[in-house]
N, C-alpha and C positions, 0 to 999 in steps of 0.2 A: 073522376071515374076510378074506382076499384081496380088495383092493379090484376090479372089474369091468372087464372091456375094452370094456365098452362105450362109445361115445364120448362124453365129457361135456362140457357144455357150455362155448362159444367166451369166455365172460368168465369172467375169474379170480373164484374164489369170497374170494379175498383180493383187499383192496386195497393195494397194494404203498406204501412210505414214499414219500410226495412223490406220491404219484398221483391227481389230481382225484378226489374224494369224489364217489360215482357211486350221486345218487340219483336217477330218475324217478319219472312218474306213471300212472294207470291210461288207457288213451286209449275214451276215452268221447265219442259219439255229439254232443252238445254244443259240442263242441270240437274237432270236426271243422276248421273251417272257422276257425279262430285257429290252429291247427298245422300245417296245411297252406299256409297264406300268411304267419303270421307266424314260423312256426320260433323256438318260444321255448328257451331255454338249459337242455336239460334233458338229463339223461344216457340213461335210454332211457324208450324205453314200455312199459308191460305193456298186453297184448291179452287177453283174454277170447275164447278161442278159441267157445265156443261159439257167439258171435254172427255168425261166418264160416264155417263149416263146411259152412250151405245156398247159400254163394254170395252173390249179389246186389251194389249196387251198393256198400257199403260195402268191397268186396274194393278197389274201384279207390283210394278213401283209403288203407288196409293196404298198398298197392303204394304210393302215393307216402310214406306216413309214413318206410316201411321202406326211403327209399332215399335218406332224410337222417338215423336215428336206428336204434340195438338194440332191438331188438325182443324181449320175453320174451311166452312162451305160457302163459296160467293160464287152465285145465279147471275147469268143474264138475258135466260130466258122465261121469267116469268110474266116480264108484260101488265105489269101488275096497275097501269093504267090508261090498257086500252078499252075499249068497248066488245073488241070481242069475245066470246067464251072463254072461261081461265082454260089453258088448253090442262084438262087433266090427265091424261095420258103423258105426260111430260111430268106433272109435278106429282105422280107416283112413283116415275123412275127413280127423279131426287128424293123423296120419302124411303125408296129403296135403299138407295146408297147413306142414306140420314143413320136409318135403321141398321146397316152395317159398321159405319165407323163413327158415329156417335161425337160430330163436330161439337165444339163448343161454341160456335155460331154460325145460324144458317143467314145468310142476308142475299136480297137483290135491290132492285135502283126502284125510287120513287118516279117513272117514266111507263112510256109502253115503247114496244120495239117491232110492234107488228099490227095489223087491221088485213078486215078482210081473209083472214087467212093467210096473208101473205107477211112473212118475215122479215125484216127492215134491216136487220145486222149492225144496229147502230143503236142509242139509248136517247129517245125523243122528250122533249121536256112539254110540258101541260101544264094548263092557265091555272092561274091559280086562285082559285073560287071556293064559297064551300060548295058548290054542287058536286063540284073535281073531288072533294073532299072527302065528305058522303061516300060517290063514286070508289075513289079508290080505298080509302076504309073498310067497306062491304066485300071487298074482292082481296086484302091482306086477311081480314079474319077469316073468308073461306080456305083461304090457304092454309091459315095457322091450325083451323080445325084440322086439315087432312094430315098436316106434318103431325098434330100430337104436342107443337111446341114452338116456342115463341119465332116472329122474324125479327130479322134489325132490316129497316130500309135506308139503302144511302141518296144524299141528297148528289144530283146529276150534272155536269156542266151542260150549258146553253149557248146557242149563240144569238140566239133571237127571245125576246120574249111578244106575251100575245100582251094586246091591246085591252084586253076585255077582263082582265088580270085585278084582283080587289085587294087582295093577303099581297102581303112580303113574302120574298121565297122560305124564309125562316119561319114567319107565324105559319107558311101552309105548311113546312116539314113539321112544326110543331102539334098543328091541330088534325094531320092526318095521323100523326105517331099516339097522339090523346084520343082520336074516333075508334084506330084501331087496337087500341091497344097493345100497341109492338113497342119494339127496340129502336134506335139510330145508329147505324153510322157514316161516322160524319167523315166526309172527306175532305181535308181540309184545303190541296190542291185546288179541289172544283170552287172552294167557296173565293179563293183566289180568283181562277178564273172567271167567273161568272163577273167577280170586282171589275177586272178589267172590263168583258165584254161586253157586260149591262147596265154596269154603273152602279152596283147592289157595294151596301155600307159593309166590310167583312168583318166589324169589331162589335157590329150590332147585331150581324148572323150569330157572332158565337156566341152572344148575350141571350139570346132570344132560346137559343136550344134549351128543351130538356134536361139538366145533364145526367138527371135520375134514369134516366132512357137512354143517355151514350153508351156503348158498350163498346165498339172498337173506335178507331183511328182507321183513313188511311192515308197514308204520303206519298206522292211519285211527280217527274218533271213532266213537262209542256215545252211545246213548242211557240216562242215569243216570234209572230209576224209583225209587228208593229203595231199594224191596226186591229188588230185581235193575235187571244190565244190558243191554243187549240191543245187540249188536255190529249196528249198523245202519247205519254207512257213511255219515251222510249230516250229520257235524258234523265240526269241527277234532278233531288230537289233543290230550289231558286235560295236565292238569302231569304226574297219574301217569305215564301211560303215554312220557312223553320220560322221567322218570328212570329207568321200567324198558329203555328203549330204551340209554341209558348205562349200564347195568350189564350189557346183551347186550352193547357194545361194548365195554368191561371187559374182560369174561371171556370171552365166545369170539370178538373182534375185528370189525372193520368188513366189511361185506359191500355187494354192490346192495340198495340199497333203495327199497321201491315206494309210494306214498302213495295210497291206496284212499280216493273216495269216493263212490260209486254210487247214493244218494239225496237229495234236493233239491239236485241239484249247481248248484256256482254256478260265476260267472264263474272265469273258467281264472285270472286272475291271484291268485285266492281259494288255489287249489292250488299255484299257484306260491310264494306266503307262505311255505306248510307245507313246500316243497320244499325253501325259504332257509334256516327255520327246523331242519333237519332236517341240512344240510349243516353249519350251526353247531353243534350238538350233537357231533358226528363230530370237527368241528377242536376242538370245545371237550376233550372225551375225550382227541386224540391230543396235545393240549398238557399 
């Protein structure tokens, strides 16, 4: 399939030889007030478009962050695999705020998070078919239409999968990323976790991807119960999870990448460690 004219986004999905290794972090509420006065050394921000979309005073930070540093936009209200109506009144907002600060990637989750009208506040994972396929394909390129511009979709932790399930979670990230003609990103965390929880190969997921379609990374900790993981955002990353991060850089090469931590977050220079640490990896690879 013919790649899209739709316009994609302003940072190269490849990092070019000799070009500063271009990772940021998620910008969180916390850390308001250490980024906006102290402007620390970091390549860009990820935004959580959701928590800007009603307005309010947070918009006035978003405005000064975004006019020292890149700005990417990650959704998690688009739903983008349920059955009910794309809610458009939501993905105008974001188109709003797209059309103001001109992210260099717009992405949300290969999942739905609501039915019925009713919001689920959680990111639910779906069988993996082509009918699912089809399905969610048809409902990314409505969206791509209304944005004006490409998505990247990230793949989701699980803790259950369905029975009725035909694709690898990989060939179906693959063959929805190729129906719809979008973006990926790849979290490389979730592809962890899913290892554990489902018993999925994570050296054959990152074989399987796209990599012409990777456009960011993301890395962040979980919480290890034993008998499962639970992708909870609110620890450092594992030893696993950097070596499966070098074998994404391996095999389908260096991208943006984002360092997520969104529960009991700590001091900003805490995530800045992970940031150091994460740039090392990169130059460690490209040596």
């Amino acid at each position: 399939m013919a790649r899209s004219s739709r316009p994609t986004a302003t940072c190269p999905s490849e990092t070019p030889p000799g070009a500063p290794v271009s990772v940021g972090l998620g910008l969180r509420r916390p850390h308001y007030r250490d980024i906006v006065e102290g402007r620390p050394s970091v390549s860009f921000f990820e935004v959580l478009v959701d928590n800007f979309v009603a307005g309010g005073p947070g918009l006035t930070v978003l405005e000064l962050v975004a006019e020292h540093y890149p700005v990417c936009f990650h959704s998690t209200g688009m739903s983008l695999g349920s059955t009910d109506p794309l809610n458009l009144g939501y993905l105008r907002e974001v188109r709003r705020l797209v059309e103001r600060f001109q992210p260099t990637v717009l992405s949300d989750h290969l999942c739905w998070s609501g039915v019925a009208g009713i919001h689920g506040h959680d990111l639910y994972p779906l069988p993996f078919t082509a009918r699912t396929v089809a399905h969610v394909a048809e409902r990314i390129r409505t969206a791509q239409d209304l944005f004006g511009r490409r998505l990247a979709i990230e793949n989701v932790s699980a803790y259950v999968g369905f029975a009725d399930s035909t694709l690898s979670e990989a060939d179906f990230l693959a063959e929805v990323a190729e129906a719809a003609d979008c973006d990926i990103l790849l979290d490389v965390n979730n592809v962890y976790v899913n290892e554990r929880n489902l018993g999925i190969d994570p050296h054959a997921y990152v074989r399987r991807v796209p990599a012409e379609r990777v456009v960011q990374y993301h890395l962040s900790g979980h919480s290890d119960e034993g008998t499962h993981v639970v992708d909870s955002h609110d620890s450092r990353v594992v030893p696993a999870v950097w070596d499966l991060y070098r074998e994404a850089l391996r095999v389908i090469g260096p991208r943006p990448t984002s360092i997520e931590w969104d529960n009991a977050i700590p001091p900003l220079n805490i995530l800045l460690e992970e940031r150091e640490r994460a740039v090392a990896v990169v130059d460690e690879v490209a040596s």
